[in-house]
Each structure stands twice: as C-alpha cells, then as structure tokens.
Backbone as JSON, one array per atom type, in Angstrom:
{
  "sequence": "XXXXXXXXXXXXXXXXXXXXXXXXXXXXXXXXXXXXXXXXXXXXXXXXXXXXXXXXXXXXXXXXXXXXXXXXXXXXXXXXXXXXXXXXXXXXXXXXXXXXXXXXXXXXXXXXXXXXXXXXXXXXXXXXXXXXXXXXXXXXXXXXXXXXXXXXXXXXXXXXXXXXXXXXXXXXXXXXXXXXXXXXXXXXXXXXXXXXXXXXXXXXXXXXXXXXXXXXXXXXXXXXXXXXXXXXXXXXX",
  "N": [[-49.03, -39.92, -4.04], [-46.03, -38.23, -2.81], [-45.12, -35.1, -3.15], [-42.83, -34.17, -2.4], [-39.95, -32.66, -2.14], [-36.72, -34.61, -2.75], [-33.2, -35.26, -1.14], [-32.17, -37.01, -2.76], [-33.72, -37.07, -5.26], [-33.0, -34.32, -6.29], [-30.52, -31.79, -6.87], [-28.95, -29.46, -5.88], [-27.89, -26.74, -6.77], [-24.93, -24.07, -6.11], [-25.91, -20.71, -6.43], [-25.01, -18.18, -9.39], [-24.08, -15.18, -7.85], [-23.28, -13.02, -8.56], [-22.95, -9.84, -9.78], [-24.3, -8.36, -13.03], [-22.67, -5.8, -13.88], [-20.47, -6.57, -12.55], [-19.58, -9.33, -13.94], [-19.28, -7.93, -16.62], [-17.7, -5.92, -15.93], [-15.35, -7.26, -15.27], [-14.84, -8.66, -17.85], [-13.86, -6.62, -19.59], [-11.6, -5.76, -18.09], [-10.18, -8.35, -18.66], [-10.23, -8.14, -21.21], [-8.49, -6.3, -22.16], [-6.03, -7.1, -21.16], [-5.66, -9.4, -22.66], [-5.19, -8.53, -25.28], [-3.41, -6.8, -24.73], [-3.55, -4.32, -24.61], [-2.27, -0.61, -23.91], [-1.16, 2.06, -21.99], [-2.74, 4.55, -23.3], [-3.82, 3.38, -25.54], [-7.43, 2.86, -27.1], [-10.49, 1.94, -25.67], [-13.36, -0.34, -27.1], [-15.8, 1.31, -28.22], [-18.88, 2.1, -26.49], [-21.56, 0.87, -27.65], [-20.14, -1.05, -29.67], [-19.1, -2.58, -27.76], [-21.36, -3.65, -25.76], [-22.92, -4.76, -27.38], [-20.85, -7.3, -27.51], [-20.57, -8.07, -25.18], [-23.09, -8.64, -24.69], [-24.67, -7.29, -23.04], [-26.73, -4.7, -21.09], [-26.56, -1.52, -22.3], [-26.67, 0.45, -20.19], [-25.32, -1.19, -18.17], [-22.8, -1.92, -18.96], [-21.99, 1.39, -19.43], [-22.17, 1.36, -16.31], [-20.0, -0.34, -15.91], [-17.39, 0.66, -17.03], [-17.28, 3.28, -15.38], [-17.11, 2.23, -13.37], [-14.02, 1.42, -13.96], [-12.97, 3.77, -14.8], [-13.11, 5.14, -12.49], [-10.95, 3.6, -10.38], [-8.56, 4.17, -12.03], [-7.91, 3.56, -14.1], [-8.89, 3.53, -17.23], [-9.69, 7.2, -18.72], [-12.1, 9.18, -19.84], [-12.06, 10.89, -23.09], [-12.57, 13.67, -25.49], [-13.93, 12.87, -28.69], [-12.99, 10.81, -28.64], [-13.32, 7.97, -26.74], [-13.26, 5.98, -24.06], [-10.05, 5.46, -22.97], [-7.04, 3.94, -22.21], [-5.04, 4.42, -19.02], [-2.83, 5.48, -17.1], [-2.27, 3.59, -13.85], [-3.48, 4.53, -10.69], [-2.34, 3.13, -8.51], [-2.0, 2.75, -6.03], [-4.5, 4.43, -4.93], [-7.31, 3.35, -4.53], [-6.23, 1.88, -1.72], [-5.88, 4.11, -0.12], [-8.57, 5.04, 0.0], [-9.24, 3.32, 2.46], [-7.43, 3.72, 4.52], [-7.58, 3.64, 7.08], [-7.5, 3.66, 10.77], [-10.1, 3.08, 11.75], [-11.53, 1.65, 9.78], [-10.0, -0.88, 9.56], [-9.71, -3.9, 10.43], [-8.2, -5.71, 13.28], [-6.69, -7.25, 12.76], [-5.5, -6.56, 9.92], [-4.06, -4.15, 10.38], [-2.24, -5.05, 11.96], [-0.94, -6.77, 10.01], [-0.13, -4.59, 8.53], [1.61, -3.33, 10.07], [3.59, -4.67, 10.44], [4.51, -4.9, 7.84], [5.5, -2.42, 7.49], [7.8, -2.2, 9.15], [9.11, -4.43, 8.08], [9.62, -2.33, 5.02], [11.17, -0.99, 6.05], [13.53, -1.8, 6.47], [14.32, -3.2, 4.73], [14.82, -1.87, 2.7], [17.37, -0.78, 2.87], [19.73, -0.98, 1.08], [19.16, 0.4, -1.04], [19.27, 2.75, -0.63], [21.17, 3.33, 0.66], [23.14, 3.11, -1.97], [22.06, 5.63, -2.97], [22.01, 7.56, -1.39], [23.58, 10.96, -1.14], [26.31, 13.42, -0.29], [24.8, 16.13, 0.32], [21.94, 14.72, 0.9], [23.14, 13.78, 3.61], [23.32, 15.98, 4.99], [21.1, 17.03, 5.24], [19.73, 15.27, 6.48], [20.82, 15.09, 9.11], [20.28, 18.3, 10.14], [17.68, 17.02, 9.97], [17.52, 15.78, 12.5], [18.24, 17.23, 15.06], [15.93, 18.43, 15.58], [14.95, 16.12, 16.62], [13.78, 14.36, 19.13], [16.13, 12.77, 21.19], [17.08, 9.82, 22.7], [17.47, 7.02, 25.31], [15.8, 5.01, 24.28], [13.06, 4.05, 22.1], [11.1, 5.49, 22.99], [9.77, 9.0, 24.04], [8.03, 8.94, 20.7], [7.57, 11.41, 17.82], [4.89, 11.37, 15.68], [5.39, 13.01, 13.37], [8.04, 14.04, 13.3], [8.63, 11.32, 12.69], [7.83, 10.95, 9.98], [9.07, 13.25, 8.8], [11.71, 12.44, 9.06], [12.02, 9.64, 8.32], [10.66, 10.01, 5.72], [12.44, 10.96, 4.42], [14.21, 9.72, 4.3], [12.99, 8.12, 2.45], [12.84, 9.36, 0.02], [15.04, 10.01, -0.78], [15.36, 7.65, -1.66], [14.14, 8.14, -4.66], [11.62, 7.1, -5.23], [8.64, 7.35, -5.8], [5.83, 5.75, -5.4], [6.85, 4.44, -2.85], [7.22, 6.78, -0.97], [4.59, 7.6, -0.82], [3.54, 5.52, -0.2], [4.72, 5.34, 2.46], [3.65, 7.24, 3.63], [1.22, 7.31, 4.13], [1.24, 4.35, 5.79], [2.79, 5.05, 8.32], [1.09, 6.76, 10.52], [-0.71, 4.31, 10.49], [1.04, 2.86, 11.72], [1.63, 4.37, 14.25], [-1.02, 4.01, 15.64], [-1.34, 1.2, 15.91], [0.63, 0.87, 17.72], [-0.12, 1.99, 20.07], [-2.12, 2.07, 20.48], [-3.2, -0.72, 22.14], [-3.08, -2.89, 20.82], [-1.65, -4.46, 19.91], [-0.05, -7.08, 21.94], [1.96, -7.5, 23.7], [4.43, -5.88, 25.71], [5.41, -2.28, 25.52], [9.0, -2.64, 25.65], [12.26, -1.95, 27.24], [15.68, -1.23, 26.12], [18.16, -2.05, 23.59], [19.06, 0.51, 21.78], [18.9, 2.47, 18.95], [19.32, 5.59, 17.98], [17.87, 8.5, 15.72], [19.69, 10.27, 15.25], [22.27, 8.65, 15.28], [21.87, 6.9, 13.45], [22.21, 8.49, 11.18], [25.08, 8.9, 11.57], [26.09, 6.25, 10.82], [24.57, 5.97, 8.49], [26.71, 7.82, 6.79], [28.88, 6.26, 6.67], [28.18, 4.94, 4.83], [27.66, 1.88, 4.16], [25.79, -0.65, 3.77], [25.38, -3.22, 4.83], [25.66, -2.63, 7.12], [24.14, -0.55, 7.54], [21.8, -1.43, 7.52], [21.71, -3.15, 9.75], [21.99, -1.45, 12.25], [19.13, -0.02, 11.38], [17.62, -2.12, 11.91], [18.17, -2.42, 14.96], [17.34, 0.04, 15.85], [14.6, 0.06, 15.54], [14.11, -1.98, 17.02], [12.1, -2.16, 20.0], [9.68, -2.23, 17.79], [9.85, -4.08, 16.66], [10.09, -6.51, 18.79], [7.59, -6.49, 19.71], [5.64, -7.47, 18.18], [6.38, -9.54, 17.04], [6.23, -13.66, 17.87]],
  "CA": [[-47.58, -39.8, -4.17], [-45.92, -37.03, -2.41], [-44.71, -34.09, -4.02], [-41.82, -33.26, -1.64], [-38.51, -32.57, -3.39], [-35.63, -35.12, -1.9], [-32.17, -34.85, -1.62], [-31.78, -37.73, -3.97], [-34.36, -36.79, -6.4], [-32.73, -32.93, -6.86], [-29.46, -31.79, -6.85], [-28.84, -27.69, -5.78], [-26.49, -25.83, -7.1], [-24.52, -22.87, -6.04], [-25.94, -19.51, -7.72], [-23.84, -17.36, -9.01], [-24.53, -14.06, -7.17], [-21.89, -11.7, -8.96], [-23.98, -8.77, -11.24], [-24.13, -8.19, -14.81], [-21.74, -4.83, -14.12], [-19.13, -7.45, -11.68], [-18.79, -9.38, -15.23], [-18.78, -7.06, -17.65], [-15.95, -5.0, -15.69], [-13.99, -8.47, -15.05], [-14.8, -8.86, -19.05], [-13.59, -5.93, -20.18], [-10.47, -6.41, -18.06], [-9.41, -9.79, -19.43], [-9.86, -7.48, -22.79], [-7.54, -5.49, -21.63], [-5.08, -8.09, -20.89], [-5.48, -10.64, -23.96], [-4.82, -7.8, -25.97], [-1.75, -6.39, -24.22], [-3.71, -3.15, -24.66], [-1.05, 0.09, -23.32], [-1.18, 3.33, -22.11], [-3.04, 5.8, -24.7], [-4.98, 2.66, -26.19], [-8.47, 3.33, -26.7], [-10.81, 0.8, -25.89], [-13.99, -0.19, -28.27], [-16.93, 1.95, -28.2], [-19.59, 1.63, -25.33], [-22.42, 0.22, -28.19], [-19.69, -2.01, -29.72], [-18.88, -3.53, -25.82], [-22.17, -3.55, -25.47], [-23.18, -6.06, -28.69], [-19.85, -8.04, -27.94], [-20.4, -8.7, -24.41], [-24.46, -9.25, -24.61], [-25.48, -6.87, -22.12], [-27.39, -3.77, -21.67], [-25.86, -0.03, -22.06], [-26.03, 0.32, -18.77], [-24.35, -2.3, -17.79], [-21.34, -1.64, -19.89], [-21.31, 2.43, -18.82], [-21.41, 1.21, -15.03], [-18.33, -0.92, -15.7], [-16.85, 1.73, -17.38], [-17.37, 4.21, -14.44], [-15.46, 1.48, -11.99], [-12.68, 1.29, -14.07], [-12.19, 5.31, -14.61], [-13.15, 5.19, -10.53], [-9.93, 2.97, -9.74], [-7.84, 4.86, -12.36], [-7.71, 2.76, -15.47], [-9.21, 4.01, -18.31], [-9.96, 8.1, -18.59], [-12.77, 9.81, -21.13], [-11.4, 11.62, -23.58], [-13.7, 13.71, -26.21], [-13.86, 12.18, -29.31], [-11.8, 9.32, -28.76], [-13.52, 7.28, -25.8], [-12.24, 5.41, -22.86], [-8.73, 5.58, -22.76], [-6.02, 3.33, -21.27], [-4.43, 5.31, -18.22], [-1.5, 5.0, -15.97], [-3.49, 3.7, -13.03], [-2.83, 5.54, -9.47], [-2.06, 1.95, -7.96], [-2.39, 3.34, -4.26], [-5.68, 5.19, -4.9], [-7.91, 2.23, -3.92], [-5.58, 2.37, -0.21], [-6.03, 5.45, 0.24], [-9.44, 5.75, 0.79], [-9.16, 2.92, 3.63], [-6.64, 3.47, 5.39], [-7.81, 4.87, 8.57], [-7.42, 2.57, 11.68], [-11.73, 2.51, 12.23], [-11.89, 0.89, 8.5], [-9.58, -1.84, 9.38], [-9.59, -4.86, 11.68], [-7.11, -5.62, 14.1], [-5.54, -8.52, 11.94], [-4.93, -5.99, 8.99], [-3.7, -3.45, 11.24], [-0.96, -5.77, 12.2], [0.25, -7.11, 9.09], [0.88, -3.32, 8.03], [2.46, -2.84, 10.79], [4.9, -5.53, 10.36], [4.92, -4.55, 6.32], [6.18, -0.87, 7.37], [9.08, -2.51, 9.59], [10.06, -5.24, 6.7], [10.16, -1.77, 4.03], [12.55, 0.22, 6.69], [14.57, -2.58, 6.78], [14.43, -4.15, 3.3], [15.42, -0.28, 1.75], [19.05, -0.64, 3.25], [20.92, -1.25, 0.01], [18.71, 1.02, -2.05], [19.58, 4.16, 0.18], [23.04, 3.5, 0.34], [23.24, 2.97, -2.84], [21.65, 6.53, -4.01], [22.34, 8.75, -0.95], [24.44, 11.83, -1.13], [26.5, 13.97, 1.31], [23.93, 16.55, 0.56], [21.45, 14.07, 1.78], [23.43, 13.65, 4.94], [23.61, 17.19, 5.49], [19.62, 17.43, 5.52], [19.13, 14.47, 7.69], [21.5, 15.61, 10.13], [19.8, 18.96, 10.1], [16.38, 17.11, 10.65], [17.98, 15.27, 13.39], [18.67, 18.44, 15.5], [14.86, 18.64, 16.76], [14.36, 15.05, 17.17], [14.45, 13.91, 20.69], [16.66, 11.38, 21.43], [17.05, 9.02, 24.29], [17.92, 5.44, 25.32], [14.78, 4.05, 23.74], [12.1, 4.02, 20.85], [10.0, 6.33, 23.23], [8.34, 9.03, 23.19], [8.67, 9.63, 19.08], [6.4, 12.23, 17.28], [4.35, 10.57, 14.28], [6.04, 14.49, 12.65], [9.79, 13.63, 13.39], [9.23, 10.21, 11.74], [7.37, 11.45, 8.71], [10.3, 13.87, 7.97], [13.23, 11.49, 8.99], [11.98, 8.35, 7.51], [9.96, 10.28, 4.51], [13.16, 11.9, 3.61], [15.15, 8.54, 3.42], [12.05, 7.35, 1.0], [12.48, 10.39, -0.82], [16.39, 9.49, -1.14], [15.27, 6.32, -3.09], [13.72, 8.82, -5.93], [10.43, 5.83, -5.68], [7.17, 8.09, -5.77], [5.3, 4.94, -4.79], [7.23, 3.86, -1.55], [7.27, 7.84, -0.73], [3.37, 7.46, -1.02], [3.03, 4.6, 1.1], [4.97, 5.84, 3.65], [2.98, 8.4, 4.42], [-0.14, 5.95, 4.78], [1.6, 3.72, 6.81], [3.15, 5.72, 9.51], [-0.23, 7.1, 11.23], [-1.1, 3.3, 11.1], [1.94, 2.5, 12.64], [1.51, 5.08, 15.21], [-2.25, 3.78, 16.08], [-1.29, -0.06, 16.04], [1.69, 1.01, 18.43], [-0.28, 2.86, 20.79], [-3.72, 1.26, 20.71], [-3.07, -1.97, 22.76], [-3.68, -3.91, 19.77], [0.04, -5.3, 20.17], [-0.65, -7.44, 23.66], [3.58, -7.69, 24.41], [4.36, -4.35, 26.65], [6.71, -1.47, 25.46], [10.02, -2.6, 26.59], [13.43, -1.03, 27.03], [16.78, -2.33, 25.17], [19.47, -1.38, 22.7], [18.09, 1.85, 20.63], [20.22, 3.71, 17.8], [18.54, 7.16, 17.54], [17.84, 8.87, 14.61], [20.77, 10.9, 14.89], [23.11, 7.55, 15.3], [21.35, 5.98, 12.23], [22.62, 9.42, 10.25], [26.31, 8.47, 11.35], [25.75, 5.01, 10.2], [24.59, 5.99, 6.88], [27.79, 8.12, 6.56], [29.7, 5.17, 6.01], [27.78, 4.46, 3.4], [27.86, 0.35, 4.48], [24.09, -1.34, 3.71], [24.66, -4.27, 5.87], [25.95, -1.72, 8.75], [22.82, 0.43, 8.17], [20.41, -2.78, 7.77], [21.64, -3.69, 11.34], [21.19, -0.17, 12.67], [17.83, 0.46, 11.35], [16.77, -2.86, 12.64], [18.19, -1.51, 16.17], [16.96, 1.51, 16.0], [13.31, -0.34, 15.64], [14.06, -3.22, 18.22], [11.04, -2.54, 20.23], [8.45, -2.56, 17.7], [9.73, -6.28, 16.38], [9.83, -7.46, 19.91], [5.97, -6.35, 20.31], [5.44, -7.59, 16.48], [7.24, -11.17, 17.4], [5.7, -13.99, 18.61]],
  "C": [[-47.14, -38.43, -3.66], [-44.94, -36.39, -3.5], [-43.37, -33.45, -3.36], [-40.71, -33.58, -2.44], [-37.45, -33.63, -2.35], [-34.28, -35.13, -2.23], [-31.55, -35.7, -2.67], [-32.55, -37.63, -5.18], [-33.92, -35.22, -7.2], [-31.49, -32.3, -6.15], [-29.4, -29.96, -6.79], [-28.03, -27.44, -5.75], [-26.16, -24.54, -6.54], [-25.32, -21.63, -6.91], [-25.41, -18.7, -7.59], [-24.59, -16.05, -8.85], [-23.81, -12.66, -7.95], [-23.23, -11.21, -9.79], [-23.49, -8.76, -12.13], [-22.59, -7.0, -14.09], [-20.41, -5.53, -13.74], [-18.36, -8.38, -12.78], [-18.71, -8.98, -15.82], [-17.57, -5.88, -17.38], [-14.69, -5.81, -15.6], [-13.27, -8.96, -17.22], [-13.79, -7.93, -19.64], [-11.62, -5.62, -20.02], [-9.45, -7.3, -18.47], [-9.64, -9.13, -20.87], [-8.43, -7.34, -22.88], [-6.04, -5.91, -22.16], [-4.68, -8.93, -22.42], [-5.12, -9.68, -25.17], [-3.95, -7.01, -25.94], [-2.35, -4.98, -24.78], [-2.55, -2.03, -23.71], [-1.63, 1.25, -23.36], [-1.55, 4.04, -22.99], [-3.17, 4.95, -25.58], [-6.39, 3.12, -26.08], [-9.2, 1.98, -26.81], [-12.39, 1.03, -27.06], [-14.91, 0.87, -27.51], [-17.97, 1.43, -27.17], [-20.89, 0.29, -26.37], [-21.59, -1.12, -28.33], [-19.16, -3.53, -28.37], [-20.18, -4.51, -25.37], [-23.2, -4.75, -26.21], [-22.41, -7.1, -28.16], [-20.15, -9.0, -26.78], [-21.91, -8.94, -23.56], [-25.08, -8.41, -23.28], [-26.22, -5.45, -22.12], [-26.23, -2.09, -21.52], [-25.27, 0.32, -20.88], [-25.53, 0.02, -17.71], [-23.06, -1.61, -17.61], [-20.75, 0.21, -19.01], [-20.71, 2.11, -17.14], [-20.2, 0.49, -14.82], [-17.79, -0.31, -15.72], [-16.35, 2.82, -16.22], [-16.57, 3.25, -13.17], [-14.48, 1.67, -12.7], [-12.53, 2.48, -13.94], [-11.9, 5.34, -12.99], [-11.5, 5.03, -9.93], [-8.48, 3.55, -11.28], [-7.09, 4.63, -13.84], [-7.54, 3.09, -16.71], [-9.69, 5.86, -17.68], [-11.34, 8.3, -19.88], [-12.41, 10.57, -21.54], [-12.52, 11.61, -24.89], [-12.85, 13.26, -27.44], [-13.01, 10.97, -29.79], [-12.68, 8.02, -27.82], [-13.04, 7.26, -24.31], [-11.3, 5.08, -23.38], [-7.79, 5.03, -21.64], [-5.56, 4.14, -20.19], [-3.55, 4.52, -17.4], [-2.47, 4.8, -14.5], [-2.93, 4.62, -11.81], [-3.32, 3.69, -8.29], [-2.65, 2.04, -6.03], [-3.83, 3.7, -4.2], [-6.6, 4.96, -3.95], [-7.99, 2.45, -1.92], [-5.88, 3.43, 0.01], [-7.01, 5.74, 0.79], [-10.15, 4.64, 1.91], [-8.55, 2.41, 4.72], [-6.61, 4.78, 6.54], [-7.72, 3.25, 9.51], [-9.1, 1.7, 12.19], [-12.54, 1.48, 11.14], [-11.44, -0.08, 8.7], [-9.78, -2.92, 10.52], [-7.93, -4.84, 12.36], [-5.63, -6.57, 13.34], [-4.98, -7.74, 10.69], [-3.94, -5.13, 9.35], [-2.48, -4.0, 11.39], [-0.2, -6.16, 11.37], [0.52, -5.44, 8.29], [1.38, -3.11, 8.53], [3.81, -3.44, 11.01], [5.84, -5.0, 8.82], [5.92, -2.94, 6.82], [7.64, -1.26, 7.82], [9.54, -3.32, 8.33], [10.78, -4.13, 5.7], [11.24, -1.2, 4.64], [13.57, -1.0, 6.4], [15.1, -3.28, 5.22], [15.23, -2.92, 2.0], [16.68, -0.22, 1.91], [19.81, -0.17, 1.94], [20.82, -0.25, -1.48], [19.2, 3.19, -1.66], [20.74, 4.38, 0.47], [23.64, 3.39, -0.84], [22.94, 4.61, -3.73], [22.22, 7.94, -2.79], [23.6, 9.59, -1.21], [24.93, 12.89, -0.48], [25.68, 14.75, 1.62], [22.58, 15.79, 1.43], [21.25, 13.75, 3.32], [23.26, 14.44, 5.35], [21.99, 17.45, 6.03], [19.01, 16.73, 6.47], [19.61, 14.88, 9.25], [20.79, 17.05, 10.75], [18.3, 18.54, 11.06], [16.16, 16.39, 12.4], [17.74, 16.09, 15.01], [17.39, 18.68, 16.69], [14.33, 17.18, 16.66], [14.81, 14.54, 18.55], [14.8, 12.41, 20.22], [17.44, 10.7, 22.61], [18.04, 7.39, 24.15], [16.89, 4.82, 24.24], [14.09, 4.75, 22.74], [10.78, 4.66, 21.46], [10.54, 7.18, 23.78], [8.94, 9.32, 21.73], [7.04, 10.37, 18.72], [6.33, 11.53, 16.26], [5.12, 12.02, 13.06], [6.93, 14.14, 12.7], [9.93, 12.54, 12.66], [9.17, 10.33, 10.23], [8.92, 12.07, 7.91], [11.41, 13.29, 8.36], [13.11, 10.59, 7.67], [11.87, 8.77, 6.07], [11.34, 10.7, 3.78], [14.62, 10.14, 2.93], [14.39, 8.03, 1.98], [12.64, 8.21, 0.13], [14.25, 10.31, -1.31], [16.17, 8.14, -2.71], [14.73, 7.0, -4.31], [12.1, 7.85, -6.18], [8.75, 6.68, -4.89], [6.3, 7.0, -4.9], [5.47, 4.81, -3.36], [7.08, 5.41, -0.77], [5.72, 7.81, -0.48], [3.01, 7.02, -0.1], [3.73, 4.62, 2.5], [4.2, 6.58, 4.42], [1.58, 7.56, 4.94], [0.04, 4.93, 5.71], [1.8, 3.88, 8.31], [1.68, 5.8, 10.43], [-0.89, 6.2, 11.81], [-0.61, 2.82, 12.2], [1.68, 2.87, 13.92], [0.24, 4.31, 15.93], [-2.11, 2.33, 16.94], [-0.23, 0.29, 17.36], [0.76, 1.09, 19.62], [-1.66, 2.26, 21.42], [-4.01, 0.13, 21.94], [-3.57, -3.06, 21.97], [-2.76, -5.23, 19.88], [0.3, -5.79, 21.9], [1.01, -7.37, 24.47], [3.52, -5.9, 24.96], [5.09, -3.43, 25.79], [8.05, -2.3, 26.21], [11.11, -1.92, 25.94], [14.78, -1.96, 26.71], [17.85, -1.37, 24.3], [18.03, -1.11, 21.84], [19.32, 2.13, 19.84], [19.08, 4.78, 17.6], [18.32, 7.99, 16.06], [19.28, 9.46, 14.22], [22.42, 10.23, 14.6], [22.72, 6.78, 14.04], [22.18, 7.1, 11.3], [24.48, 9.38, 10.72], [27.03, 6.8, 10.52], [25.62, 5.29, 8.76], [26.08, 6.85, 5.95], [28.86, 7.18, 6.13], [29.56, 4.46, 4.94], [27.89, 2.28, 3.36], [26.55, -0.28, 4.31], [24.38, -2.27, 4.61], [24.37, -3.37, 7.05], [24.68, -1.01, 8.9], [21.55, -0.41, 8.36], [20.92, -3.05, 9.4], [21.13, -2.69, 11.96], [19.93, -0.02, 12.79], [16.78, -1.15, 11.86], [16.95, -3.13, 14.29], [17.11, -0.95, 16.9], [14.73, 0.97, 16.08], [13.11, -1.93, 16.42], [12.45, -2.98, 19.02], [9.66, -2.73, 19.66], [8.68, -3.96, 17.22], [9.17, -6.7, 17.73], [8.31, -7.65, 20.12], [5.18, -7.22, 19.17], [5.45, -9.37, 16.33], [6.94, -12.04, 18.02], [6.8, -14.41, 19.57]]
}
C-alpha cells in the first residue's frame, strides 16, 4: 500500500505566519480599545500582560517597545506604560523619501497634495487676517512670477503654501505639508508623470494673494485650482 499523501486523503491549511510579538502588540491594542483606555491611562503591568495573554516576557516587552516606537504608550517610573498622545505622522516620516516609495505611491501623494490645496479653500478664508495678507504679499515679492507653473523653487512654495497651512492654526496639515512638497517636487520633475509640462491659464502666487483679499472661498477654490492647472493636467487621465 503506498504511503504517498493525496490530495483527497489530506487537506493543507494555510499557516499562520504572524509572531508571538505581531499578536501580542495587536492584543494589547484591542485592550486598548475595548477599554476606551485615554491619555494618562496606565496600562497593566508587563508580568500581569504577560499571565493574561499566555506568552513569554519577552514577548510582551517587544510589543511594548513597538508601541512606545510608533508613539503610543511612554515609560514612566513607577507607574508603567502609559497611554500617550501618539505623533500620528511619525510612522511617515521616516518614509517619505522618493527612493522608499514606488512610483504608484508617489502619485497618489501627489494627487493627495493637490486635493489638500484645493479642499483648504473655505478653511483659509474662513480664518485669514489682513495681517495674514500683509505677510503673504510680502512673501510674494521674491517669488518669480510668469505666465505658467514654471520654473517654481521647492523654497518659495514651502513659505507661500506653508504659510497658508499655518493660517489654518492645524499643526498636522502644517506637518504634512512639509513632507509632501519635496515629493511633489520629485514626482513633478522625475518623468514619473508620462503627460508633458504644458502651458495654459496660470494665477501666480501673487494673483492668488489678491484673490484671497476678497475673502470669497469659491473665488479662491477656483484660483488655487488655476494657479495648479498644469500639475492636474499631468495628474489626469
């Protein structure tokens, strides 16, 4: 009688590949959660974790050490791990270079950066102030400006655009601006984007800062999606 295994005599299952530390940090998470734990909670003790969720010490610390990693929990002496405000971006941060990403990621940030210029309209007219105007206008002064959306310094946009973020008072979007841009610049420039440069109706930086004077959100949502006509067109199938 042969001994060979057949596909109707034995049935193979998937195995699951994830590590002890991959569930005990997903565990400790869904703690987290089911317990609507908050800010300047402490969680249990590494032994007690350690009993609860059947694995070894060192398990449990290496979970531990991802979550502080990504910004979660902190150590604090005689208290433990400690809930924390996370740093949401952090993660991004340390891969967002253009040699970390593919070409397909590359692109949908580069579309995401145009959607936030454009999607901020109502939030920037809504908070700016003449002081405001006075500074943009100012930064205006050494930005070249032409018919078109070339050449621009990745520096001129930083402090135009950064300063509208910085209008909205939103630490976050101020954040990810700055991570974006550089992409922007790369994806622009790279030949990643196969449509050419072309030339068309521009609004200049310094025409976007008469625009916002009126203080109008649709008027400046049209503008600022102008004023960035050629990277849609390249962006667009």
């Amino acid at each position: 009688m042969s001994n060979s295994i057949t596909e109707s005599s034995t049935v193979l299952k998937n195995i699951d590949t994830s590590s002890l530390v991959d569930k005990a940090e997903n565990s400790i998470v869904d703690f987290i959660k089911v317990n609507k734990l908050k800010v300047g909670d402490i969680l249990p003790k590494e032994l007690e974790l350690t009993e609860k969720l059947g694995v070894s010490r060192t398990v449990v610390r290496e979970a531990l050490l991802r979550l502080k990693s990504i910004g979660l929990i902190e150590s604090k002496k005689h208290k433990g791990a400690v809930i924390t405000n996370p740093d949401v971006l952090g993660s991004f941060k340390k891969v967002f270079h253009p040699s970390l990403l593919d070409n397909g990621t590359l692109k949908d940030l580069f579309e995401m950066r145009l959607a936030l210029e454009v999607g901020i309209a109502d939030f920037i007219i809504n908070k700016i102030t003449d002081q405001d105007i006075q500074e943009l206008e100012l930064l205006t002064e050494n930005i070249v400006s032409g018919d078109t959306a070339l050449p621009w310094s990745i520096e001129d946009e930083k402090k135009f655009h950064g300063k509208l973020y910085e209008i909205l008072g939103n630490s976050m979007l101020l954040e990810l601006q700055d991570l974006l841009i550089p992409i922007f610049q790369y994806v622009h420039q790279s030949g990643i984007l196969e449509k050419p440069i072309v030339e068309g109706d521009f609004i200049s930086h310094k025409e976007l800062v008469e625009v916002l004077k009126k203080r109008d959100a649709d008027a400046y949502r049209k503008a600022i999606r102008v004023h960035l006509n050629n990277h849609f067109a390249r962006i667009l199938a």
